[in-house]
N, C-alpha and C positions, 0 to 999 in steps of 0.2 A: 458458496452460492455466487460470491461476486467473482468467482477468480475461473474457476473450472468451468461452471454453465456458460459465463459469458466469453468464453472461448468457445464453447462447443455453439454457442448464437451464432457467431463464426463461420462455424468451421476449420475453425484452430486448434480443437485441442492436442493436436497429435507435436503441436510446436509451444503452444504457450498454456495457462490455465494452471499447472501445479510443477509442485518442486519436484522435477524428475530428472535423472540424467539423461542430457540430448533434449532436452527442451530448453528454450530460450528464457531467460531469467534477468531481474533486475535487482538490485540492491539498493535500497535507499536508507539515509542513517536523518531521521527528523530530529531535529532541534524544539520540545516542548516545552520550554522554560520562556515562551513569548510570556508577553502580557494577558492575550486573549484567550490561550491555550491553557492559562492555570488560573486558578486550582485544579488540579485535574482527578477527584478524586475514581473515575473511572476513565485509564487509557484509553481502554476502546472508544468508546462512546465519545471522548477528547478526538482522537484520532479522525474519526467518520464523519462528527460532527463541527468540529470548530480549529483543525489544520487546513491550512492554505500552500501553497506553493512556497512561500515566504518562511516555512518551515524546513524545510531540505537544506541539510549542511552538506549531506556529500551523498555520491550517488556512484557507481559503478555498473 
């Protein structure tokens, strides 16, 4: 919902919105082991909810 629709809000999705070959893609590798980020006992919900920018170790 947040990756495909809000490309196609766009008018993007034929470039961004899902992992397909020949669309445009990012990799991000987060660092969860902050202070604020754990306990985490649900990723997701860690992730959407309580990561910040200050989380990204490495990005490609």
């Amino acid at each position: 919902m947040a990756t495909i629709n809000g490309a196609r809000a766009f008018g993007l999705e034929h470039e961004i919105g899902s992992l397909e070959t020949g669309k445009k893609a990012d990799l991000v590798i987060l660092d969860l082991h902050r202070l604020h980020a754990t306990p985490s006992p649900n990723p997701v919900s860690t992730l959407v909810y309580a990561t910040t920018g200050g989380e990204v170790d490495t990005y490609w």
